[in-house]
Each structure stands twice: as C-alpha cells, then as structure tokens.
C-alpha positions as protocol buffer text, in pm:
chain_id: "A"
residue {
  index: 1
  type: UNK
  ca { x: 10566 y: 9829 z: 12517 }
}
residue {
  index: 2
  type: UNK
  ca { x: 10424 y: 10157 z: 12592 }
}
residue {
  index: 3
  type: UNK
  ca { x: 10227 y: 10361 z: 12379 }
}
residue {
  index: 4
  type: UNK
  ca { x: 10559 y: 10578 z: 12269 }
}
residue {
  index: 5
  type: UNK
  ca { x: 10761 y: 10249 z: 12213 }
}
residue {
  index: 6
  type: UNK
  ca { x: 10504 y: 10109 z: 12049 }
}
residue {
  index: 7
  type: UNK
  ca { x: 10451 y: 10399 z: 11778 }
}
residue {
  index: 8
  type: UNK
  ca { x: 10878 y: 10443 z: 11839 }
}
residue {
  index: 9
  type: UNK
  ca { x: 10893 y: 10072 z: 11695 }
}
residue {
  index: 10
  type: UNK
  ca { x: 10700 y: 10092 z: 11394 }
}
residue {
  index: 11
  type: UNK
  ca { x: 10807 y: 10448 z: 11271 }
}
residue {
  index: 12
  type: UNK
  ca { x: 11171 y: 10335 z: 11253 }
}
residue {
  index: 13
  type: UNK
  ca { x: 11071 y: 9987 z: 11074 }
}
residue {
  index: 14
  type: UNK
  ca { x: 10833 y: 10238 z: 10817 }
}
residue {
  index: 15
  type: UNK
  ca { x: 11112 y: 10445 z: 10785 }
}
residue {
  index: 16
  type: UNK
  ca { x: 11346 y: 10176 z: 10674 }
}
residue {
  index: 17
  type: UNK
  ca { x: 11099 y: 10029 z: 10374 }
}
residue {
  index: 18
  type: UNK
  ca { x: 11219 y: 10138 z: 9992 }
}
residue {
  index: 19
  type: UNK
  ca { x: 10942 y: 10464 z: 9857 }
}
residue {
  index: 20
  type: UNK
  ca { x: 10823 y: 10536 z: 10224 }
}
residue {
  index: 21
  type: UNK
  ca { x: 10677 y: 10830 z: 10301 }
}
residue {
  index: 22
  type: UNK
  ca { x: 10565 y: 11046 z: 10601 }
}
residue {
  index: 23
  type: UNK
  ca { x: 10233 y: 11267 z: 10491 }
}
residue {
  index: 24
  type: UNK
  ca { x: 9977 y: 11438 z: 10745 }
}
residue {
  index: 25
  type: UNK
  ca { x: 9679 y: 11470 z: 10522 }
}
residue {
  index: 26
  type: UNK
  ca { x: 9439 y: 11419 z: 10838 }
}
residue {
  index: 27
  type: UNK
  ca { x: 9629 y: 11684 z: 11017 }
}
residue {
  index: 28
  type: UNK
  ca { x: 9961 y: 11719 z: 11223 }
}
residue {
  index: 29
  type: UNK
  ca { x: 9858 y: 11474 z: 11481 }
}
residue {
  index: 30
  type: UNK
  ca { x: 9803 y: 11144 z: 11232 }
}
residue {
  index: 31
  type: UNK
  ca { x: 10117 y: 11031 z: 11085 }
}
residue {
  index: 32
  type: UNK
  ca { x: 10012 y: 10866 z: 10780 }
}
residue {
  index: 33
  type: UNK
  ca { x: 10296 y: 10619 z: 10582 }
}
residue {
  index: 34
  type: UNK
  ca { x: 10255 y: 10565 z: 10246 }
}
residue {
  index: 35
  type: UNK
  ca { x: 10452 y: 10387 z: 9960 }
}
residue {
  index: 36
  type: UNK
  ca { x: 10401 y: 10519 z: 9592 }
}
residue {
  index: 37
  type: UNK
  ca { x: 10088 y: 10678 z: 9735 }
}
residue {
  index: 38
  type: UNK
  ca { x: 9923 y: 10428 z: 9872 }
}
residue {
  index: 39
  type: UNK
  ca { x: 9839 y: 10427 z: 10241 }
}
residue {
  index: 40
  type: UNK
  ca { x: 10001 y: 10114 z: 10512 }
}
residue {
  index: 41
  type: UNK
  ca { x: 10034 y: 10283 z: 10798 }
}
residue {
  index: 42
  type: UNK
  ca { x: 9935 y: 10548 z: 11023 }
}
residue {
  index: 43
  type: UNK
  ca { x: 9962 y: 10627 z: 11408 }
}
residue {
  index: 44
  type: UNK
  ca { x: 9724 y: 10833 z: 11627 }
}
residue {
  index: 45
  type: UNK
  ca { x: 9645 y: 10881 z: 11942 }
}
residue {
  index: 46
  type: UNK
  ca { x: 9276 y: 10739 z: 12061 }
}
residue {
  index: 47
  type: UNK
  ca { x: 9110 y: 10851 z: 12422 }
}
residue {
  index: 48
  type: UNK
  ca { x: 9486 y: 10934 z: 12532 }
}
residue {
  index: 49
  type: UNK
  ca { x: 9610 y: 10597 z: 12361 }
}
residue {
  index: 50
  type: UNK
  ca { x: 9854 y: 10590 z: 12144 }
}
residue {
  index: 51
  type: UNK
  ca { x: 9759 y: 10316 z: 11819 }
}
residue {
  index: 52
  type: UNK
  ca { x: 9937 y: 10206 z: 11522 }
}
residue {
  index: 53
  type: UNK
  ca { x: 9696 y: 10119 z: 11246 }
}
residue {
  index: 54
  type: UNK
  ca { x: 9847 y: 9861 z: 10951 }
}
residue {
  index: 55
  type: UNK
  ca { x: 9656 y: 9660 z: 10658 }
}
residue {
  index: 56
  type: UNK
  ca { x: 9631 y: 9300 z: 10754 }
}
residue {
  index: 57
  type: UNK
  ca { x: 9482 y: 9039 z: 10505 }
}
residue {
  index: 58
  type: UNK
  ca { x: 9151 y: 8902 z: 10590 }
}
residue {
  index: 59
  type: UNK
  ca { x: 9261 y: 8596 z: 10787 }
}
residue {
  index: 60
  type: UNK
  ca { x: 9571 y: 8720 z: 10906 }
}
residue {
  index: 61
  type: UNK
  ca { x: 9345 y: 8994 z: 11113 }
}
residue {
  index: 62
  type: UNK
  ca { x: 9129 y: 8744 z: 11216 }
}
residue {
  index: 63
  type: UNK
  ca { x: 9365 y: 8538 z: 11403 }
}
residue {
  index: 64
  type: UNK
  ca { x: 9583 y: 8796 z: 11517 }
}
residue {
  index: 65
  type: UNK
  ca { x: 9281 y: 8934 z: 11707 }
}
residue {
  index: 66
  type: UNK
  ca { x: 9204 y: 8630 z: 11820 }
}
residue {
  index: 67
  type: UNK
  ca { x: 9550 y: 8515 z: 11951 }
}
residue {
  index: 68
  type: UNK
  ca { x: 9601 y: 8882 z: 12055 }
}
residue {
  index: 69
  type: UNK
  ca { x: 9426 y: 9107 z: 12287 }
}
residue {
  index: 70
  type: UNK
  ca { x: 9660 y: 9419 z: 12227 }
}
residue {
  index: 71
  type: UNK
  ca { x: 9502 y: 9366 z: 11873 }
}
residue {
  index: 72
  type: UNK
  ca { x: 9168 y: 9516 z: 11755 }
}
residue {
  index: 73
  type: UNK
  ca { x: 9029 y: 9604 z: 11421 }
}
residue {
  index: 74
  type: UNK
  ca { x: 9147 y: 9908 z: 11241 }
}
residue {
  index: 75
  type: UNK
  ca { x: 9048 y: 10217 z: 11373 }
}
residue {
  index: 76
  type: UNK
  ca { x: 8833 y: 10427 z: 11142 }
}
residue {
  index: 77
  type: UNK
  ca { x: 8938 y: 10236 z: 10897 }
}
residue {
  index: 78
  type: UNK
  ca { x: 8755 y: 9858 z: 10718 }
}
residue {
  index: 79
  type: UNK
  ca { x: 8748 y: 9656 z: 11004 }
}
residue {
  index: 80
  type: UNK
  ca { x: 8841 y: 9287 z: 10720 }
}
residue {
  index: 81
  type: UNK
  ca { x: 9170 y: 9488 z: 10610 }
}
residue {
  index: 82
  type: UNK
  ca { x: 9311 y: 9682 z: 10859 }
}
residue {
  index: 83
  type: UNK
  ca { x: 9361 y: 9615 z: 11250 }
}
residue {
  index: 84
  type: UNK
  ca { x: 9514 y: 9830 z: 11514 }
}
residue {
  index: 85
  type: UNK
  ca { x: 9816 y: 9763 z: 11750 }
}
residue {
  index: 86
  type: UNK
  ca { x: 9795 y: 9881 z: 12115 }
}
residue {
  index: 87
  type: UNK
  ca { x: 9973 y: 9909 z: 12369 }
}
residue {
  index: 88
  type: UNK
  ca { x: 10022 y: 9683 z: 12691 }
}
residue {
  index: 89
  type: UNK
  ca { x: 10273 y: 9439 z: 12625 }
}
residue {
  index: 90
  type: UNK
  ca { x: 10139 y: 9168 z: 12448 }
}
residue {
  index: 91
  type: UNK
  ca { x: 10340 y: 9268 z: 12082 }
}
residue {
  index: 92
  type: UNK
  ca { x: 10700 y: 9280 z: 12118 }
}
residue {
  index: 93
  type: UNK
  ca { x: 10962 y: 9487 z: 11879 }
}
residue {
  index: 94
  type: UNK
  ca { x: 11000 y: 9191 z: 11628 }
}
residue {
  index: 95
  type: UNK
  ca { x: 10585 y: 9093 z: 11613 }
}
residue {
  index: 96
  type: UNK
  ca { x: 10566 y: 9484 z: 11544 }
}
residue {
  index: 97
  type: UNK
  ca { x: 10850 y: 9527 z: 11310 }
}
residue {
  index: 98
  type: UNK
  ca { x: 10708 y: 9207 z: 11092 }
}
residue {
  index: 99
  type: UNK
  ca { x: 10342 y: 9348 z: 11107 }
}
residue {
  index: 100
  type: UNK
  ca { x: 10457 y: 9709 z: 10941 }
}
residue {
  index: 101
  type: UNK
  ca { x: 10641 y: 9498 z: 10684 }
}
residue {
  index: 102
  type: UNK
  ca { x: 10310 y: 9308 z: 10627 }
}
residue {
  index: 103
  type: UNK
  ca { x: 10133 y: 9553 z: 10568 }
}
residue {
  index: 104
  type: UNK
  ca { x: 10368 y: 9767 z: 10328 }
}
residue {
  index: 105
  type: UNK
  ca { x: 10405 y: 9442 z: 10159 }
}
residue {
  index: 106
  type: UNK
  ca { x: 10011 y: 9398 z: 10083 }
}
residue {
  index: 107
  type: UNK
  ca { x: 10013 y: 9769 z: 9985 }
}
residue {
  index: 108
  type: UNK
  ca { x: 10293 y: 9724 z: 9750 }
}
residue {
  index: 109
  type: UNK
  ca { x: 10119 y: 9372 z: 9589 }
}
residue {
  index: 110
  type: UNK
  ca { x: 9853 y: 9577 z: 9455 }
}
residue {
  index: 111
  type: UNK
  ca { x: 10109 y: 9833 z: 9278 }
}
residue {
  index: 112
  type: UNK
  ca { x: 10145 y: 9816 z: 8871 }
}
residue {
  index: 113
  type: UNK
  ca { x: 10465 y: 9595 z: 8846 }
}
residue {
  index: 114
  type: UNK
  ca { x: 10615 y: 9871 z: 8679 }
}
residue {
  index: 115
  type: UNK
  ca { x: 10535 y: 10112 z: 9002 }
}
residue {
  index: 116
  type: UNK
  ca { x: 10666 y: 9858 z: 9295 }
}
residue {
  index: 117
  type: UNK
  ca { x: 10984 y: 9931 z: 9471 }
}
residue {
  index: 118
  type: UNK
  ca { x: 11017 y: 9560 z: 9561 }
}
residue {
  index: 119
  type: UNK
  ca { x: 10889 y: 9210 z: 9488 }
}
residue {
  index: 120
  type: UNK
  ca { x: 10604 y: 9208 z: 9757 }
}
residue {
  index: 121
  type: UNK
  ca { x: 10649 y: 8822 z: 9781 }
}
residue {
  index: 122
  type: UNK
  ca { x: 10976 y: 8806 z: 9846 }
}
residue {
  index: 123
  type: UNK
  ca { x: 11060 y: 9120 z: 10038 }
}
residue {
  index: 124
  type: UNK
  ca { x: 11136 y: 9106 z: 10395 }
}
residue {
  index: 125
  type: UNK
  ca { x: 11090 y: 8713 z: 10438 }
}
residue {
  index: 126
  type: UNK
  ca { x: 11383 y: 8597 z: 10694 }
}
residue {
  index: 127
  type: UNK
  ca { x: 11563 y: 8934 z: 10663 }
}
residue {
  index: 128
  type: UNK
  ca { x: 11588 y: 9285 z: 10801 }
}
C-alpha cells in the first residue's frame, strides 16, 4: 500500500470501533483516534511519509518489527508500547485492519469496566 492507502485503511477500520473519536490536539495535520479519551491511534506525515502510529504490547512490537520491515517503533511516542506502520507493501488491508483493532483493544483493557464500550478480550477476535 501507499502512504494514502495505508492511512485510507486504518481510518475506516478506527472509524468503525464503538466510542471512536477523531481529535487534532497536535494540530490539523495529526489525526489523533481516541476511545473514551484515551489515545490508540494517530496518523502523520514524517519527511513526506505518510505513518500510522498504534499501541502494540511489548512483545507483540517486538516481533512485528522483527518479522516486518514496514514496521518501526512508534514515532514520538514510547518506543516498548507503540510502533509505527509504513508504507511499501509489506502490511496488507487485513494485517492493518487487525493492528488498529489491537491497539483500540489494549486502550480499552485499561478502561474502568464501567467506562469500556466493549469486552477488550473478546472484541474483534474472528470477526469484523
């Protein structure tokens, strides 16, 4: 995917996720996705690069930067809980579309039960 596909891709799967929002609190050029709040997603543009940027646990980052070179550690953000996508096409629609729900998912884990919008564990396993 390109960088516009690549951003394209996981807009529409943020879009779809229960609470989502769409906030610019870095400015009109970061989109920044949120759920009750809480940060999982945001796309910039880098050196005339488009990136996504999504939370990642700890060894899920690892190894998808090691099985992945279109994957880095997040941009600006902790390098152990965050890793950027870019673009080149290594990471197609559905490795994309499951690593937005990842990440809204370990956002949403760390929600008061009373505040989440789904069970984290259970949401988005083997579905769309």
């Amino acid at each position: 995917m390109n960088g516009r596909e690549l951003q394209k891709c996981a807009a529409l799967r943020a879009r779809e996720l229960p609470a989502t929002t769409l906030e610019f609190p870095f400015g009109p050029d970061v989109d920044v996705y949120k759920v009750r709040g809480k940060m999982f997603m945001f796309l910039t543009v880098v050196d005339d690069e488009p990136l996504v940027v999504l939370k990642a646990s700890p060894s899920d980052g690892l190894a998808l930067r090691e099985a992945h070179p279109d994957i880095t550690p997040g941009y600006h953000m902790d390098k152990k809980h965050w890793i950027s996508l870019h673009p080149g096409g290594g990471l197609g629609p559905d490795m994309v579309e499951e690593l937005v729900t990842e990440s809204y998912r370990l956002v949403v884990a760390g929600l008061p039960r009373e505040q989440r919008p789904v069970e984290p564990h259970a949401f988005g396993r083997g579905q769309r």
